[in-house]
N, C-alpha and C positions, 0 to 999 in steps of 0.2 A: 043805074050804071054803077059798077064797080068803084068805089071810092080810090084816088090815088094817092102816093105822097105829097103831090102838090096840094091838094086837098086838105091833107092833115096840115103840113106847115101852114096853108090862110089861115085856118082855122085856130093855131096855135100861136100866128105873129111870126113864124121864123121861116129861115129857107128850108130849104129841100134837105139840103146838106145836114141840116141839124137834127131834122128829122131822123135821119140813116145814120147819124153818129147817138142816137138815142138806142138806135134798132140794135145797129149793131155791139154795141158797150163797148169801144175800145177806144174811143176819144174822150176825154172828158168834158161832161155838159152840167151846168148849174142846177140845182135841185129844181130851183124855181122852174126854170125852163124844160126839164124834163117831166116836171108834174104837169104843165101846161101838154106836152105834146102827146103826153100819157093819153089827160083825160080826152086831148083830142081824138086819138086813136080809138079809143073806147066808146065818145057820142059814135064817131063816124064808121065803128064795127068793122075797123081796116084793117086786114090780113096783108102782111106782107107775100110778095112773090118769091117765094124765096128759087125758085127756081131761076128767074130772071138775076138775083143776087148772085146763086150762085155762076150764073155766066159772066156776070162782070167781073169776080173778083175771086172766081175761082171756089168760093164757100159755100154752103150745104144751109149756112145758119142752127145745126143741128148739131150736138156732142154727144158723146157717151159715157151714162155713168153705170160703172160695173161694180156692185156691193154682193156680198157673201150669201146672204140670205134676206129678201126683201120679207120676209114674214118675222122679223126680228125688231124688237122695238127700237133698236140703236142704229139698224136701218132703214128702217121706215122714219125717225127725227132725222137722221141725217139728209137722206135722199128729200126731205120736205125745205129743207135750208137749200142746199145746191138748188132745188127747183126753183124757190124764189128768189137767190139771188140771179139765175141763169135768166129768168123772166125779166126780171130789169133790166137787162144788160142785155136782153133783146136777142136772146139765143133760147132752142126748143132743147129738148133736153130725151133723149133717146135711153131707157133702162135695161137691163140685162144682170141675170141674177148668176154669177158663178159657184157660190157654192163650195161643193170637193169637185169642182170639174176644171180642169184648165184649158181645156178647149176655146170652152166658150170665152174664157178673156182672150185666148190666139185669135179666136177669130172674130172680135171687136177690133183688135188691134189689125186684123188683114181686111176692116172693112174701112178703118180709116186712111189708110194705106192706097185703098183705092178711091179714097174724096169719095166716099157714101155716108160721113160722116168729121166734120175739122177737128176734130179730138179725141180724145179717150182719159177719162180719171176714171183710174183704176184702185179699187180695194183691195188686196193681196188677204188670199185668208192661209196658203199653206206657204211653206217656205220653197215648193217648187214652181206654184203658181208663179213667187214675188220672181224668182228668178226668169221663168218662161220668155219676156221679152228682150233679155239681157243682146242681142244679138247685132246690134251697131247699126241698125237698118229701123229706125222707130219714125214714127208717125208724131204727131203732138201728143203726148202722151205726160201726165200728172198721177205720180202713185201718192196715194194718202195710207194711211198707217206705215205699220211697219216694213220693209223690203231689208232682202236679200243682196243688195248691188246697188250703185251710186251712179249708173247711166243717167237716171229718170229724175227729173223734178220731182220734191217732196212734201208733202203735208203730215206733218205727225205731233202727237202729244208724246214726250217721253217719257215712256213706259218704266225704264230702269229709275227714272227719278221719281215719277208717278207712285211707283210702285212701292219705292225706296218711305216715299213721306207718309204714306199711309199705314206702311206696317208700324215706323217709327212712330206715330200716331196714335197705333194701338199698347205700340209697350210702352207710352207714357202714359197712358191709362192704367197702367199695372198688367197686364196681360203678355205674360211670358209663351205658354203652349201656343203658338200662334199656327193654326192649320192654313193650306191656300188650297183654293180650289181650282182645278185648270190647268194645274201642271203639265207639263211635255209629257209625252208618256207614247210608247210604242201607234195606239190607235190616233193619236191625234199630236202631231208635231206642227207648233206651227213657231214661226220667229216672235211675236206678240208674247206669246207663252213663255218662252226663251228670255224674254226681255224683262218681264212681270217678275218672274223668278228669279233673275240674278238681284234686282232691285231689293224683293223682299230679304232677298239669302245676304246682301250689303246692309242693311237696318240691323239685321240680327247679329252678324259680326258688329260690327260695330258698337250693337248694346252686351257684347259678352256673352252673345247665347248660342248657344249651340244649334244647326240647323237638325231637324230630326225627318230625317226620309217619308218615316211612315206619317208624316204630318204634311208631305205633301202630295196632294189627291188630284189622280187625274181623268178626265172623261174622254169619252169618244166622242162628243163635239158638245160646242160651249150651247148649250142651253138650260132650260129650267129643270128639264123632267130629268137629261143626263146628269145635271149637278145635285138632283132630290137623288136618284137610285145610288150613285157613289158617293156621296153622305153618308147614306143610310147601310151602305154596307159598311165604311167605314166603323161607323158608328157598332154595329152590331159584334165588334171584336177590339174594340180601343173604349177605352174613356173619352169623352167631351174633352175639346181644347179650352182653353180659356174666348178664344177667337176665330172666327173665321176669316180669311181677307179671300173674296172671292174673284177673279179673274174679269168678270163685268157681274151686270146688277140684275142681269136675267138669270145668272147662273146663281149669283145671290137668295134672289128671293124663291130659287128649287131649293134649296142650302135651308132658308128659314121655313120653308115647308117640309123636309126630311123631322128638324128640330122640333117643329111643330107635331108631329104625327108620334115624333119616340119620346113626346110628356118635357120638351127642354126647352124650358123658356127664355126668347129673345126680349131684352138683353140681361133679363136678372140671372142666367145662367154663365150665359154663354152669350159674348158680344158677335156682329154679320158686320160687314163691308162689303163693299162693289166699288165698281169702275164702268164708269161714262155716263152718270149723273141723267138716266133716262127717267124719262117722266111718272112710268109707273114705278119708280122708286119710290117717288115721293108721297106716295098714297099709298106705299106697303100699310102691311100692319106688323111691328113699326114701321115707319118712315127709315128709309135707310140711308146708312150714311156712305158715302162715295166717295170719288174721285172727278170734280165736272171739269168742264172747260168748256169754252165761249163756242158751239156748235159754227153758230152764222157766221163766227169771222173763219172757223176753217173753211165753210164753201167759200168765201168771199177771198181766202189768200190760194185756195187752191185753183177755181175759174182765171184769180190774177194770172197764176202761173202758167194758164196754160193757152192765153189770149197772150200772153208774154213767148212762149215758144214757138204761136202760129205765125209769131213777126219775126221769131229771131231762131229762126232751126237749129243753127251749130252751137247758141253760145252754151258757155258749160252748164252743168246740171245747177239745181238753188235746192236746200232744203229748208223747208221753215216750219221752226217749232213751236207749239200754241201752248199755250201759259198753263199751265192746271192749276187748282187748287185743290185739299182736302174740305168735304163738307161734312157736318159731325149733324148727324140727326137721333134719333132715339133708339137706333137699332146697336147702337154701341153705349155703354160707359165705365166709366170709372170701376176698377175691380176691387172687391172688397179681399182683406186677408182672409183667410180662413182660420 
């Protein structure tokens, strides 16, 4: 026979009720007692009904999380955090890859709309996507990165500041030519980009240097092989900068393979940066150096926000920003004079 919740709570010492306030994560329950009713739930191989939850209480048990490209290292560790804090907290967790599409986040967003799903955190990759749900008619809905409009609950690392301390960073390493990788540019506009850049273009003012156009590089969409080909043509008509600060760490380590292919060695040449501290950074060759921040507390304060909006529909928008720091590994140093 089917195992119940009654079941789980004997088995775990507790009622009914604490069981459901485990399931569903939006009461709070003692660690103690939720490792007991865990481990109960797992001898006793209990699947929740969630169809019967959803008749009482109106919920799915199931959210949606919409990221840019799931073949991406920054979201696949992302999408790995939201999974495991959503498992704890006793919620399934429903994926969809938007991409350059925006359809596909409208119609996440018209499926939550119709309770096929209690949620939606949404990743914004273009700047018409971030806007697309602006329309006063939202669903529970949590945007993470950058957005266009201030309707929507928020998760973001700041980018202009992010970006601000990393370049600053580099030109206290002595590196003046400072290139960026990922700039806005005609094929690929997105807010993110927009943001990275006025950051790095403030460091520069600020150290008295002049920004230089042709120093900043833009691709048709942030990845490896796009950040290796526009390099490399870069390259094929300018001088080596003294540095790269790249837009993220994927687009990075195409950056130290362009470098790598035209004989310029990272970092005795020419220092590499990134941004969002993904894991194959850290086993580049070099190791490189970034921009991280605490992955788990952003799914942990974005899930808050949006277990927070399924109780509280009108109240106004929260955005919350997660800490960064610079991380200095071997793919940068110190510039010698010449």
């Amino acid at each position: 026979m089917r195992p119940t919740v009654k079941d789980v709570a004997a088995l775990a010492g507790v009622s009914p009720k604490t069981v459901s306030n485990v399931m569903n994560g939006v009461v709070f329950v003692a660690p103690e007692t939720r490792s007991r009713v865990e481990s109960a739930i797992t001898e006793l191989a209990y699947v929740p009904n969630l169809s019967a939850r959803g008749l009482r209480n109106g919920r799915t048990g199931v959210i949606a999380l919409a990221m840019p490209d799931l073949g991406t290292p920054y979201s696949a560790e992302m999408s790995h955090f939201f999974v495991e804090v959503a498992h704890e907290q006793g919620w399934g967790v429903q994926f969809e890859e938007t991409s350059e599409r925006p359809g596909r986040a409208l119609s996440l967003v018209s499926r939550a709309r119709a309770h096929l799903v209690d949620g939606v955190i949404l990743n914004p990759i273009t700047i018409q996507e971030s806007k697309l749900v602006d329309d006063g008619s939202l669903p529970p809905l949590v945007m993470i990165g950058e957005v266009e409009q201030q309707r929507n609950d928020q998760v973001w690392v700041d980018s202009v500041a992010a970006a601000r301390d990393m370049t600053r960073h580099l030109i206290e390493l002595g590196h003046r030519r400072i290139a960026i990788v990922g700039s806005p540019g005609p094929a690929f506009q997105t807010a993110t980009a927009d943001l990275r850049q006025r950051g790095y273009r403030e460091a520069l003012r600020a150290a008295a240097i002049d920004s230089d156009p042709l120093l900043e590089i833009s691709c048709h969409e942030w990845s490896p092989r796009a950040a290796s080909e526009a390099v490399t043509e870069f390259l094929r008509v300018n001088p080596a900068p003294d540095a790269f600060f790249c837009f993220t760490d994927s687009m990075a380590i195409g950056t130290m393979s362009a470098l790598w292919t035209a004989g310029i060695p990272v970092p005795g040449d020419v220092s590499v940066a990134g941004f969002d501290d993904i894991a194959d950074g850290q086993f580049a060759t070099p190791p490189l150096t970034t921009v991280s921040f605490d992955k788990r507390e952003f799914a942990e304060r974005a899930l808050a926000l949006l277990v927070q909006r399924m109780g509280s529909p009108d109240a106004p928008p929260t955005r919350v920003t997660i800490a960064h720091t610079v991380v200095a590994r071997a793919s940068t140093r110190v510039r010698t004079p010449a």
